[in-house]
N, C-alpha and C positions, 0 to 999 in steps of 0.2 A: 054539365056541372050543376050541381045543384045549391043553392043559397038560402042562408035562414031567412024567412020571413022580416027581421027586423034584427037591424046590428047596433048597439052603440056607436055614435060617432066619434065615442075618443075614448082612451083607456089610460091611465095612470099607471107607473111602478118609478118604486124607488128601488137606486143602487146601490149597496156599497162595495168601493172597490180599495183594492191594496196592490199597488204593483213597486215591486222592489229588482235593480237592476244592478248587479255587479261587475265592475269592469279591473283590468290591470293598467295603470297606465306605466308605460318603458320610455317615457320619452316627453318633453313637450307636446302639448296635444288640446286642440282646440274640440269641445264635446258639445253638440246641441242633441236637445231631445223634444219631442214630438209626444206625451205622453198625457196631459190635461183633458177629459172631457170639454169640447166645446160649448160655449155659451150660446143657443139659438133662442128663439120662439118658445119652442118646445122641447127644448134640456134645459134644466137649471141647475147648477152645481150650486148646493144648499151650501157645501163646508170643503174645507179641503185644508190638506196640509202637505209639509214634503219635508224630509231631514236629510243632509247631506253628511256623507263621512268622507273625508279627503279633499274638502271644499275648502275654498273660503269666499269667493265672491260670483254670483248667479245674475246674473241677466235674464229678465223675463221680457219678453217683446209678442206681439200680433203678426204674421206675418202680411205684409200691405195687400198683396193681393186676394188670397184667400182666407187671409182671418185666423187661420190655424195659432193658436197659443205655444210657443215657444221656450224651453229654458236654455241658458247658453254660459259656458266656462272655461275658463281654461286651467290645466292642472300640468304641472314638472313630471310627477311621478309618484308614484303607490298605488294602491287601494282605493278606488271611487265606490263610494254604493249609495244610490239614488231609492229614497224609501217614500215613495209617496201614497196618499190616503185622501179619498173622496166622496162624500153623497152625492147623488145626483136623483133626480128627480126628473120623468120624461113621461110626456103625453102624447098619445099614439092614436095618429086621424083613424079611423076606419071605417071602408068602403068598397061597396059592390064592386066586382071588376065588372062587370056589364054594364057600368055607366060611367067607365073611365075611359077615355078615346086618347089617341094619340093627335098631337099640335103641328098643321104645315107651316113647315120650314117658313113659307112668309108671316105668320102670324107668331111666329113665335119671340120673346121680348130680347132686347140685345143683349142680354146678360147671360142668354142661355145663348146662344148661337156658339160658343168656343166649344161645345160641347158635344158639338157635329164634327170637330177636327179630328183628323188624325194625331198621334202623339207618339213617343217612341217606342212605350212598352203595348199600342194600341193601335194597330193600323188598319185602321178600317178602309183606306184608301185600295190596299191590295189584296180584301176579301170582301169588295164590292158585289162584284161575278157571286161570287158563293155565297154570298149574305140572300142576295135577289133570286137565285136559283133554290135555296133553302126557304125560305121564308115571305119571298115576295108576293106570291099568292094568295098570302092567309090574309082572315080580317084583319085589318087596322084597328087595335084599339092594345087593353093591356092584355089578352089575350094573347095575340102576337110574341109583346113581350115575352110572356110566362111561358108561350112555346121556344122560343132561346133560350130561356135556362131551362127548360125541361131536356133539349137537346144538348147545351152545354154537359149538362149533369148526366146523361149517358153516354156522352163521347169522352168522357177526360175522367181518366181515376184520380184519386186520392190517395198520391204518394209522395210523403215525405224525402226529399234528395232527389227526384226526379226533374228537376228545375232547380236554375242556381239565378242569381240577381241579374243576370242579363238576360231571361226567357224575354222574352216576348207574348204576345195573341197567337203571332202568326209561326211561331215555334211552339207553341202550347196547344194548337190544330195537327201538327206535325206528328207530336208526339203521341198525344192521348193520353195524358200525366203530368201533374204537379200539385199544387198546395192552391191555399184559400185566392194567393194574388194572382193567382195562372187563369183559375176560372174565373175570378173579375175582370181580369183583362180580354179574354178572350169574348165575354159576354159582354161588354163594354165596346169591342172593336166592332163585332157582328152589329150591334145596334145601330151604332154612331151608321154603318153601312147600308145602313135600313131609314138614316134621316131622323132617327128616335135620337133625342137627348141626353147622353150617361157620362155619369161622372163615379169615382173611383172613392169609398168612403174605407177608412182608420176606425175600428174602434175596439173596445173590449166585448166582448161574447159571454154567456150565459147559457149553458145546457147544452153544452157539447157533450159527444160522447167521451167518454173518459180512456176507453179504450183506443182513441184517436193520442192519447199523451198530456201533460200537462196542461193545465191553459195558456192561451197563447193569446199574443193580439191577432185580431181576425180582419181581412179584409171581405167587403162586401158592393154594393152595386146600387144605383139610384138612375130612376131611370124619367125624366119628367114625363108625364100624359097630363093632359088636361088642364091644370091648373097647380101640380106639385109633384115635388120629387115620392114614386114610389119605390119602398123597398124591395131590393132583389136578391136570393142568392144562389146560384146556381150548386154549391158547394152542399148544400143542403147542411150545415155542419151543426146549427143550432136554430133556435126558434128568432124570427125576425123580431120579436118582442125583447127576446134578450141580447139586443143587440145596443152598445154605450159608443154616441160618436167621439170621437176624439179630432178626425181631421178629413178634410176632403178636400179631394184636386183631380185632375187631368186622368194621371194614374197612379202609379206607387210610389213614383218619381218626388211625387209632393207632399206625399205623407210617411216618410220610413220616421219610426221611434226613435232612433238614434241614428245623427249624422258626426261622424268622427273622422278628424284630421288629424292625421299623426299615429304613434307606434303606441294605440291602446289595443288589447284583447276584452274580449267580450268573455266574461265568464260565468252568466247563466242569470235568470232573473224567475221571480215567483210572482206571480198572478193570480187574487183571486176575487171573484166578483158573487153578490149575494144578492138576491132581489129580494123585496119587501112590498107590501101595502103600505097606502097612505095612513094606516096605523101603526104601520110597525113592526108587523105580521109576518115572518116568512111564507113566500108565495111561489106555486109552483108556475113556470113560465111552459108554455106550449104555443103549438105552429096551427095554425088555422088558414090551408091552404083555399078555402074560400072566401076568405076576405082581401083586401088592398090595405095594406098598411104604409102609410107616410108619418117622417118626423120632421117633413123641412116643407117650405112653400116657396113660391119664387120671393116672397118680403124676407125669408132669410137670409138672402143673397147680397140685403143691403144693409150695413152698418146695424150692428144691434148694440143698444143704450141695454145697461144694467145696472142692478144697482151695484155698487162698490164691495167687495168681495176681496177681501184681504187673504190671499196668499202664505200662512204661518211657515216660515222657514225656518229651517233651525239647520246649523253646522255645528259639525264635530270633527 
């Protein structure tokens, strides 16, 4: 592989996003959603708003362990439609892969260590054998990694309906088929199996193909070496640049967009996300598979102070 001469070490793009989600509710029904760009290091949510129709009182909360931004409600019956709107602003590490090495398991900090376990949509416990017989020979570094999702990405097509919410890793090996969270889990479990650190990120996307269908939220992959989480996606769906976190956990378990109790229908949601320069500028986003791109460090992992950032809700 061949490398430029000299990279910037960080890159800026602004977002703007719109995601509007329409549901029926039939019944008493308690609604959380999972939908806020997260506040790190290196995301900033400049602005943001949301309007509710069939509302009238929202609880917004942090989830304790993983940080994840929360909205939560509960509604009798009608028409819910959740319309929210956000800038975001994200700084993008960038870095040679040939001076990224992967972290042993003894040196590695205790905040990362949960991310060596297995988990239920993630077993890395029972593709140990096949993780080490695939991949155990290669160099140790991000290399390694990049050859998992190079193999992820030729063994599992991209089909929509071929996986339903209880796949798994080890049913997504089985098959050879499903959507964005199949191949992150499945590149996720292989890692975790290999002693490399991955954890399961939420967000919105940018520059997918069009002929894959509407925008959608996207799952993708973070994998630590050296000193921070790098971005992965085995999916190849869009450019790692235009990628807006929203949530990360174990695995999908910890970040679904909406979690609903009770006799609501989901009846369809619109998505769309716009990148920009720090002018203002519409910007075209692209994949530069010779570089390492990270948006988090291990200091994201601990409490982030921001400044205060008002929430504008509005019901109807």
């Amino acid at each position: 592989m061949r490398f430029p001469h000299r990279i910037p070490s960080t890159t800026m793009i602004r977002f703007d996003i719109r995601c509007q989600l329409d549901y029926q509710v039939d019944g008493q029904s308690e609604l959380m959603f999972n939908i806020q760009p997260a506040h790190t290091l290196q995301q900033a949510v400049d602005s943001e708003s949301i309007a509710w129709t069939g509302v009238n009182d929202v609880a917004s909360f942090s989830d304790p362990g993983l940080g994840n931004r929360m909205l939560k409600t509960s509604v009798a019956s009608g028409l819910v439609r959740v319309d929210y709107n956000a800038r975001v602003s994200i700084a993008h590490h960038v870095a040679h892969p040939r001076d990224i090495e992967e972290v042993p398991v003894g040196s590695l900090a205790p905040e990362i260590l949960p991310y060596l376990l297995p988990t239920r949509y993630c077993e890395s416990d029972q593709l140990s054998a096949f993780a080490q017989s695939q991949f155990g020979h290669l160099p140790r570094g991000y290399s390694r990694v990049q050859a998992v999702c190079d193999w992820v990405h030729g063994h599992v097509r991209f089909a929509p309906g071929a996986s339903d919410s209880w796949t798994s890793a080890t049913g997504t090996l089985r098959s050879g088929a499903g959507v964005c969270r199949d191949f992150a889990h499945l590149t996720i479990a292989l890692l975790r199996a290999l002693n490399i650190p991955a954890r399961f990120v939420a967000g919105y996307d940018y520059g997918a193909d069009p002929a894959l269908g509407p925008t959608d939220f996207h799952a993708y992959v973070e994998a630590f070496l050296r000193d921070r989480w790098y971005i992965f996606d085995a999916s190849r769906i869009c450019p790692r640049k235009g990628l807006v976190r929203i949530g990360t956990g174990y695995d999908a378990a910890d970040v679904a967009f909406a979690t609903i109790y009770g006799p609501t229908r989901f009846l369809g949601m619109k998505l769309d996300i716009e990148p920009f320069d720090l002018r203002g500028r519409a910007l075209a986003v692209t994949d530069d598979p010779g570089v390492a791109i990270s948006t988090a460090s291990l200091a994201d992992m601990l409490p982030v102070v921001t400044n205060a950032l008002v929430l504008r809700t509005m019901a109807a």
